[in-house]
C-alpha positions in Angstrom: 92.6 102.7 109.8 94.4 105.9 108.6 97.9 107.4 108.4 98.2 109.3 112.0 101.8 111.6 110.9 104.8 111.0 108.3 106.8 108.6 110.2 109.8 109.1 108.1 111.2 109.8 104.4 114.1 107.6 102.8 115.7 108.6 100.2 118.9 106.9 97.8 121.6 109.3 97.6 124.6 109.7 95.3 127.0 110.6 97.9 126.2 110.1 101.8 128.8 112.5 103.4 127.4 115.4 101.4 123.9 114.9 101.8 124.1 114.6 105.8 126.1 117.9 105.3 123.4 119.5 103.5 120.5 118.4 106.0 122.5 119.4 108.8 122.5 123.2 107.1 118.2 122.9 107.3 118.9 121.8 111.7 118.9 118.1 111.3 120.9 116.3 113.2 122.3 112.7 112.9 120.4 109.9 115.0 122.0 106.9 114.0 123.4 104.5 111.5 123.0 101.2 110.6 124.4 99.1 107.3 128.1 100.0 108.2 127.1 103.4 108.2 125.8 102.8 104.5 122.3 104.2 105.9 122.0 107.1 108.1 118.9 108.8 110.0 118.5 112.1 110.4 115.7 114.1 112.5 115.1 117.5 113.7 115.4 117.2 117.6 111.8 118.0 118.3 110.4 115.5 120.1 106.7 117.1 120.0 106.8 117.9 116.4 109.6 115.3 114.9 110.6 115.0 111.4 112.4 111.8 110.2 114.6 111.9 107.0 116.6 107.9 106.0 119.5 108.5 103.7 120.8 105.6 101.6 124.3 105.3 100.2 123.5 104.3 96.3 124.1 100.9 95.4 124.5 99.4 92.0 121.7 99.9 89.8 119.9 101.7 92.3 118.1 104.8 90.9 118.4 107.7 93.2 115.6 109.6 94.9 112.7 108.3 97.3 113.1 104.8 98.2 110.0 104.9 100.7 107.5 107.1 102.4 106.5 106.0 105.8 103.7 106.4 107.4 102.9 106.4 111.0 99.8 104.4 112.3 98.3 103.2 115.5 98.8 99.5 115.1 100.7 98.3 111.8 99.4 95.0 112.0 95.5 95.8 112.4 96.1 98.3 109.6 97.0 95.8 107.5 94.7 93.5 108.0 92.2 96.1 107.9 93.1 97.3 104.1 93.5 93.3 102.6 89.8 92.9 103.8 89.4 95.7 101.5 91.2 94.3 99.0 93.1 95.4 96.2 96.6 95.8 98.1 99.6 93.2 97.9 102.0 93.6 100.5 105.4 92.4 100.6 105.7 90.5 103.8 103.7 89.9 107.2 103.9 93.3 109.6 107.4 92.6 112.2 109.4 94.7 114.1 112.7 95.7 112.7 115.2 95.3 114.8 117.6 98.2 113.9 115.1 101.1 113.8 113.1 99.6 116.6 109.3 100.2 114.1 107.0 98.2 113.7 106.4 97.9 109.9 104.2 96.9 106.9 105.8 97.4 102.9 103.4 98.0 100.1 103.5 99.4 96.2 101.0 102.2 95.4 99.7 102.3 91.7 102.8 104.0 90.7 105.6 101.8 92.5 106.2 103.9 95.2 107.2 101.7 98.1 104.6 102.9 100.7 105.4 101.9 104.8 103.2 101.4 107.7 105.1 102.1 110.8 104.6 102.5 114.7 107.3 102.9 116.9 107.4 99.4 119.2 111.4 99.4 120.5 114.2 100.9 121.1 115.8 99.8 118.1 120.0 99.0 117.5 120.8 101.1 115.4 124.4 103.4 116.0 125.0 106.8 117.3 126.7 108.0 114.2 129.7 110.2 116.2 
């Protein structure tokens, strides 16, 4: 198993409208919403060379910054079971697909509490056009 790309970055932010406003300035462009448009994606367009940003409107006692880092893999669930024979790696719930973003996907800590994701595209997902 190994990380194929950066599937996508999420990120807790302070004020929602602004920060969509300020990606938009670098070309990214709003791919959907979900959460009652509490959480927005973002990408860049390019299908061949994508990049993938989740914004989060802050909640209480939420501490703002990186939420996740996701990583693309071939197959979440064989990647999973291919680093707890290793050992040494809790994760927080058996690999399933997530409706809204349509990813496959796997949740674990790294030494420093960093949420780390596993994820493969597997659907179309549900989430919203945003406009």
């Amino acid at each position: 198993m190994k990380f194929v790309g950066v599937d996508h970055i999420d990120m807790i932010v302070k004020d929602l409208s602004k920060s969509i406003e300020y990606y938009r300035k670098f070309g990214m462009q709003v791919e959907g919403t979900v959460d009652n448009g509490k959480t927005v994606f973002l990408w860049n367009g390019d299908s061949d060379r994508p990049v993938r940003i989740e914004l989060h409107q802050q909640r209480e006692g939420e501490t703002l910054g990186i939420d996740h880092l996701s990583f693309e893999v071939d197959d979440p669930v064989q990647a999973q079971k291919e680093v707890e024979f290793l050992g040494g790696v809790d994760f927080l719930f058996e690999p399933f697909e997530n409706e809204q973003s349509g990813r496959t996907i796997s949740n674990s800590y790294d030494p420093d509490g960093v949420q780390i994701q596993m994820a493969r595209q597997t659907g179309t997902g549900t989430y919203k056009n945003w406009e």
